[in-house]
N, CA, C and O atoms as CSV, one atom per row, in Angstrom:
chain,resi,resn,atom,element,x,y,z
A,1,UNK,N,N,-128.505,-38.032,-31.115
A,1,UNK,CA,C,-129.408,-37.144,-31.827
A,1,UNK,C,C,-128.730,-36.678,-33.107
A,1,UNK,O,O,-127.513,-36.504,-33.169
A,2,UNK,N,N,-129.584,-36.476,-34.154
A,2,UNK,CA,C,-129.227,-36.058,-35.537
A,2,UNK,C,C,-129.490,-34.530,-35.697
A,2,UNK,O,O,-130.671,-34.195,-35.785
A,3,UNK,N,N,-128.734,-33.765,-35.735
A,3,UNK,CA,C,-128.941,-32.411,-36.067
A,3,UNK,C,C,-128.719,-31.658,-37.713
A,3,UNK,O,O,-127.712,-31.972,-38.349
A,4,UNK,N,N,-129.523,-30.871,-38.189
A,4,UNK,CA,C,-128.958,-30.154,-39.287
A,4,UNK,C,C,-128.914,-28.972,-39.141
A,4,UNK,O,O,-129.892,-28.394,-38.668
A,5,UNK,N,N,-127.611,-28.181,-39.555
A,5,UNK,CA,C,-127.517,-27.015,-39.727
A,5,UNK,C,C,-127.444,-26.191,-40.971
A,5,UNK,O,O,-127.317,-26.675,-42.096
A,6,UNK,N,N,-127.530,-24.957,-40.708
A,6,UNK,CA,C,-127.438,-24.109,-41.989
A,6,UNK,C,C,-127.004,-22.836,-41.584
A,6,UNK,O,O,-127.444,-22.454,-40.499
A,7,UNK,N,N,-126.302,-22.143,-42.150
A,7,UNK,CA,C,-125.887,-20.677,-41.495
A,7,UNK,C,C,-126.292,-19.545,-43.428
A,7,UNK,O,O,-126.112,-19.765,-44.625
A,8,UNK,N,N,-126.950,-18.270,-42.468
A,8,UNK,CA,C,-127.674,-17.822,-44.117
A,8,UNK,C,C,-127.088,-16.512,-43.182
A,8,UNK,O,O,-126.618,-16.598,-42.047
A,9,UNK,N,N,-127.279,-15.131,-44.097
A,9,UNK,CA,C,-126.966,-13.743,-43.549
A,9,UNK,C,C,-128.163,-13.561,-42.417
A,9,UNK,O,O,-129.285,-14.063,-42.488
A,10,UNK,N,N,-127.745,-12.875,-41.551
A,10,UNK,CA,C,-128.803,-12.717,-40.160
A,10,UNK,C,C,-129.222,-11.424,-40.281
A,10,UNK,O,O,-128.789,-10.653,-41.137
A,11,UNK,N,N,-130.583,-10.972,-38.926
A,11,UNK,CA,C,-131.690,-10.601,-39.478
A,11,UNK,C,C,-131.118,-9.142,-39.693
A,11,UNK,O,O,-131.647,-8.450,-40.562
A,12,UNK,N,N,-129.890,-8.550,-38.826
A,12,UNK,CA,C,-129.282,-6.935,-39.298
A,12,UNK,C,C,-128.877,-6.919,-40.657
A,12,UNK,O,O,-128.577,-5.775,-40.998
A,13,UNK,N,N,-128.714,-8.038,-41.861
A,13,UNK,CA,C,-128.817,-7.904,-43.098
A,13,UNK,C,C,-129.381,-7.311,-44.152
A,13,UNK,O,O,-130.429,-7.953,-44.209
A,14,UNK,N,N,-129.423,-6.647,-44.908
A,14,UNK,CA,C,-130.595,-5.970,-45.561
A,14,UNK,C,C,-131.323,-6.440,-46.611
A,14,UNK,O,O,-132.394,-5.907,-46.904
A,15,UNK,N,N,-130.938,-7.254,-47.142
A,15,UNK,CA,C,-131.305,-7.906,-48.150
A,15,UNK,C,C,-132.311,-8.375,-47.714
A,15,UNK,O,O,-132.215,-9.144,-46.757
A,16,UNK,N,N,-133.596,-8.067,-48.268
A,16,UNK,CA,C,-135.274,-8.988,-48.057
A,16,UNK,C,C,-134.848,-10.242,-48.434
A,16,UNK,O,O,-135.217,-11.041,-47.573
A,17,UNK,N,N,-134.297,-10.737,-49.239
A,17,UNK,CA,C,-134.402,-11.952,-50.070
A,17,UNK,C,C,-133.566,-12.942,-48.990
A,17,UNK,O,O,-133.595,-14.168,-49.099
A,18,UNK,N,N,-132.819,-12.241,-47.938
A,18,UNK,CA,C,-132.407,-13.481,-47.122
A,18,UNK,C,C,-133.403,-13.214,-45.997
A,18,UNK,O,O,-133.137,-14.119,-45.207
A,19,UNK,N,N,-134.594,-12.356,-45.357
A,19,UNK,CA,C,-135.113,-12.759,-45.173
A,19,UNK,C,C,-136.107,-13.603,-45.112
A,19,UNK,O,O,-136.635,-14.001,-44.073
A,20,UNK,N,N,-136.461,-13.974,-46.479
A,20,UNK,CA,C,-137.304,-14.855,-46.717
A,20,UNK,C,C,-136.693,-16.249,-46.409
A,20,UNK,O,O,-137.249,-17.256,-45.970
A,21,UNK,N,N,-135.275,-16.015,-46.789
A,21,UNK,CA,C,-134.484,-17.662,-46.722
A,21,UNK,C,C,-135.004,-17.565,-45.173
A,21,UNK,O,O,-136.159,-17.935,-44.963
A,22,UNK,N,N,-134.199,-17.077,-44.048
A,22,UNK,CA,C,-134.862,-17.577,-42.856
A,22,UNK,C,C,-136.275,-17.821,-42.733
A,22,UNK,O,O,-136.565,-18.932,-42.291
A,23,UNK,N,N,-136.992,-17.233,-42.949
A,23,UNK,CA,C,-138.346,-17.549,-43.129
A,23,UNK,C,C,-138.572,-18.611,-43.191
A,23,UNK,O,O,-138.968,-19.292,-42.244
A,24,UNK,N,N,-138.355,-19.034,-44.419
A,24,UNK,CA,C,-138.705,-20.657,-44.677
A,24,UNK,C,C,-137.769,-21.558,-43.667
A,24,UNK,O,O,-138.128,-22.261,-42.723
A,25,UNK,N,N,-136.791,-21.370,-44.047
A,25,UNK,CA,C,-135.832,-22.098,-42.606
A,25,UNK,C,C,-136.945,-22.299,-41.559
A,25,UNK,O,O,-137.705,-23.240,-41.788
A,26,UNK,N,N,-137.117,-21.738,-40.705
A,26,UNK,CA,C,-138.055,-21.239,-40.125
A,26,UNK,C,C,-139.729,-21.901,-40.155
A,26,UNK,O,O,-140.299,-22.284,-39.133
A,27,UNK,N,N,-140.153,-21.925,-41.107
A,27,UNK,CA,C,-141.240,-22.417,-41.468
A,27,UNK,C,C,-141.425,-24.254,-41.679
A,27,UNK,O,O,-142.482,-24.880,-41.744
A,28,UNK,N,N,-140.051,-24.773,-41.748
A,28,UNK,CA,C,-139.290,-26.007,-41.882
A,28,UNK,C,C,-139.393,-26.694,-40.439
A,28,UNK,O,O,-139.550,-27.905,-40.284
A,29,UNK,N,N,-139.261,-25.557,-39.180
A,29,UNK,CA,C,-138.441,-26.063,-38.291
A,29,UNK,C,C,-137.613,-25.906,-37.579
A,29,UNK,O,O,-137.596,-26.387,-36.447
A,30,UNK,N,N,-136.498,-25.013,-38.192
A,30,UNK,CA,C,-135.274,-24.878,-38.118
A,30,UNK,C,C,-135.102,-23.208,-36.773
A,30,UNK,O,O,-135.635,-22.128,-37.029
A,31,UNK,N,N,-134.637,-23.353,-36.053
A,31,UNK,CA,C,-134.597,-22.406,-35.159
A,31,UNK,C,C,-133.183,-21.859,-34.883
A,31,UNK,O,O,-132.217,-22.518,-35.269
A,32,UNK,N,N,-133.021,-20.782,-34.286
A,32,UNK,CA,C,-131.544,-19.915,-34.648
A,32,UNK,C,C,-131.303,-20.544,-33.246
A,32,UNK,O,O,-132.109,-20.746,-32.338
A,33,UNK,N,N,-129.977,-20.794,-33.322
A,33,UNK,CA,C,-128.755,-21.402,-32.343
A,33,UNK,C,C,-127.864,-20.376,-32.113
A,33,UNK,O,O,-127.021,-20.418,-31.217
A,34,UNK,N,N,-128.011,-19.441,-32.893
A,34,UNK,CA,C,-126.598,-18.370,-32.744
A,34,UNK,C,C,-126.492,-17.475,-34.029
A,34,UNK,O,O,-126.944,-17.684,-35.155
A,35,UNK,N,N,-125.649,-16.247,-33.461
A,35,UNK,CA,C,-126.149,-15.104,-34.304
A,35,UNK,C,C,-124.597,-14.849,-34.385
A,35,UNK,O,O,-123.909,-15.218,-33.433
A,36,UNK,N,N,-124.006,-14.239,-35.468
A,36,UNK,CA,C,-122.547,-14.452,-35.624
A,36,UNK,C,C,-122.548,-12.515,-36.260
A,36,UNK,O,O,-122.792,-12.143,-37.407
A,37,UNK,N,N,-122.332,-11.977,-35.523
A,37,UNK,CA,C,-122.603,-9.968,-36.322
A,37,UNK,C,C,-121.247,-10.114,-36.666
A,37,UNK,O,O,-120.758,-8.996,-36.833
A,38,UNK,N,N,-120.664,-10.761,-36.792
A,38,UNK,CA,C,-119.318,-10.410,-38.226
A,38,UNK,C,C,-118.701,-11.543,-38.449
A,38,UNK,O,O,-117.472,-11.469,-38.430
A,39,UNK,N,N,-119.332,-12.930,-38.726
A,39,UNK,CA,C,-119.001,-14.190,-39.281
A,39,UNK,C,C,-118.396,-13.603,-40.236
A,39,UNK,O,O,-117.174,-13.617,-40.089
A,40,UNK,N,N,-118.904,-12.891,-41.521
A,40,UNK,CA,C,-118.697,-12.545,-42.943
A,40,UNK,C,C,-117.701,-11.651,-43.282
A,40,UNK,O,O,-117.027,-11.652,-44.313
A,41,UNK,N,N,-117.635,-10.625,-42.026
A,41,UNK,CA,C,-117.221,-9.434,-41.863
A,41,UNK,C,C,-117.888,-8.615,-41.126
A,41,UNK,O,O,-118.725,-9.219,-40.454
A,42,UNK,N,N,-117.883,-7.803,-41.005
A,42,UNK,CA,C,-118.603,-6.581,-40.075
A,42,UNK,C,C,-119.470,-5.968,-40.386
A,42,UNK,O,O,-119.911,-5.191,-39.540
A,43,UNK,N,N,-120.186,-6.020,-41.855
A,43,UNK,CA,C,-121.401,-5.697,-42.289
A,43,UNK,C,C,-122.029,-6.797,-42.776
A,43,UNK,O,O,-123.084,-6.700,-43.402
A,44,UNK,N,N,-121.550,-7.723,-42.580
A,44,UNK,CA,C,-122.569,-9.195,-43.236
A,44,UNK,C,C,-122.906,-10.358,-41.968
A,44,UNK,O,O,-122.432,-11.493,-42.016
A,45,UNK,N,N,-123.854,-9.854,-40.765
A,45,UNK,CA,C,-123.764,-10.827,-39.762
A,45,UNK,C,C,-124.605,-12.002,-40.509
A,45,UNK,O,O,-125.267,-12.005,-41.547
A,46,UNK,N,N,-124.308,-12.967,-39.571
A,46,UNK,CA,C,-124.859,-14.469,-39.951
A,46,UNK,C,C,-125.573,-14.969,-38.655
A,46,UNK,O,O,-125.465,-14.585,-37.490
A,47,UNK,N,N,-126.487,-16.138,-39.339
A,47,UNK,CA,C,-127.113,-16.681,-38.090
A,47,UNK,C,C,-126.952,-18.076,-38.421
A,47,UNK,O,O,-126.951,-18.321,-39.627
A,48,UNK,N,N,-126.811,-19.087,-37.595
A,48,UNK,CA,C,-126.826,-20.402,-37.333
A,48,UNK,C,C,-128.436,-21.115,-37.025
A,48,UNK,O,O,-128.973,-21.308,-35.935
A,49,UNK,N,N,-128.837,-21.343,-38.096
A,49,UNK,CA,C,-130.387,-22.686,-37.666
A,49,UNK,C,C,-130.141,-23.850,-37.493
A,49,UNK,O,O,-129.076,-24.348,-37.860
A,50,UNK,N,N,-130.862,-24.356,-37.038
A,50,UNK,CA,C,-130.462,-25.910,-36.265
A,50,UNK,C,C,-132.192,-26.626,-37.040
A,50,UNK,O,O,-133.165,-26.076,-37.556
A,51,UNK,N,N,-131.976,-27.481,-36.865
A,51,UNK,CA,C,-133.451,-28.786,-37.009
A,51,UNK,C,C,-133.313,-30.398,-36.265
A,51,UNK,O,O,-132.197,-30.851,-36.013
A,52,UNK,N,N,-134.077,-30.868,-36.080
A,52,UNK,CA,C,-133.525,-31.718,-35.517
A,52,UNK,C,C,-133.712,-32.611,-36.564
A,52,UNK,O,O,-134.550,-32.065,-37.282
A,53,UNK,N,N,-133.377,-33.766,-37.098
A,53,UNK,CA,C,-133.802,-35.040,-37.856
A,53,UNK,C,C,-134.425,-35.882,-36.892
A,53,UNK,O,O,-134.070,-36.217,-35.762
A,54,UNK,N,N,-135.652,-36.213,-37.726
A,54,UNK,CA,C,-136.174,-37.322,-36.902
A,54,UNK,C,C,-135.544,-38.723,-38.179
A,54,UNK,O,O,-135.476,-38.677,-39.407
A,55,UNK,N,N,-135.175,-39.859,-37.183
A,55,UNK,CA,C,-134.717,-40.985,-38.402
A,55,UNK,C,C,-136.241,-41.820,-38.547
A,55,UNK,O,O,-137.147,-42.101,-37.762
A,56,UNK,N,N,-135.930,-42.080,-40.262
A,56,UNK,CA,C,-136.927,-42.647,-40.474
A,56,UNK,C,C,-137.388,-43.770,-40.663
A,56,UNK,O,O,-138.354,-44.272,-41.238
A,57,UNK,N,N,-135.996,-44.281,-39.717
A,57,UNK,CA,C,-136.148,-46.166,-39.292
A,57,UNK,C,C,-136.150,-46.277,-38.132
A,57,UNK,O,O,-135.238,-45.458,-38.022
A,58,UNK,N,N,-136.381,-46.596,-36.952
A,58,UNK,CA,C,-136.794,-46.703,-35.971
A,58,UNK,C,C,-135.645,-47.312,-35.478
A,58,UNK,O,O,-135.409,-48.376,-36.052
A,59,UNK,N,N,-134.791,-46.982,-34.550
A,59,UNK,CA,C,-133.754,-47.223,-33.680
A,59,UNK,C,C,-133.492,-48.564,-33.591
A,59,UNK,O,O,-132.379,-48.867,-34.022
A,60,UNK,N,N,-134.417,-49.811,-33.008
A,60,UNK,CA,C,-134.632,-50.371,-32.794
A,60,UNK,C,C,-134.451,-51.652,-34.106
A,60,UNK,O,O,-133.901,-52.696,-33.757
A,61,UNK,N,N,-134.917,-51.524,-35.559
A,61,UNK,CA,C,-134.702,-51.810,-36.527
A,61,UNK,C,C,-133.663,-51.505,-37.535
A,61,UNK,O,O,-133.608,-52.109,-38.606
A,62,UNK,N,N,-132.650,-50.351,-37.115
A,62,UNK,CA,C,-131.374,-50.114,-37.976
A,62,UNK,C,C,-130.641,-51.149,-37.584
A,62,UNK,O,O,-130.919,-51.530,-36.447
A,63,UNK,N,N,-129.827,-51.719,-38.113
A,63,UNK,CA,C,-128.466,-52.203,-37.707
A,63,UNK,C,C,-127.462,-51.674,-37.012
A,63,UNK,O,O,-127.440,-50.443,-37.006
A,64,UNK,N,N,-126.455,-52.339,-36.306
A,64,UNK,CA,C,-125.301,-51.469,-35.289
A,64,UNK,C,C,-124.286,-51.514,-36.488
A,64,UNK,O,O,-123.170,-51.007,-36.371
């Protein structure tokens, strides 16, 4: 499986403007895997989104 991640400030952040980033994250797909309350430091928690990739050649037709 193909995964993508992204880690943005999490939702105890205050900044509206990174809520919107999750948002769209979010609106993409992308779902929280993990919440990090002092990745940054102790007033800047973070969150981890995940997505999955779907490939857009068919398993079967890539090469090994």
């Amino acid at each position: 499986m193909r995964f993508l991640q992204v880690k943005t400030p999490g939702a105890r952040h205050p900044d509206a403007n990174h809520a919107a980033t999750r948002a769209s994250y979010q609106a993409m797909g992308f779902v929280v895997m993990e919440e990090f309350p002092d990745l940054r430091g102790p007033r800047s928690p973070a969150v981890q989104l995940v997505t999955y990739l779907t490939p857009s050649i068919k398993t079967s037709e890539h090469p090994s």
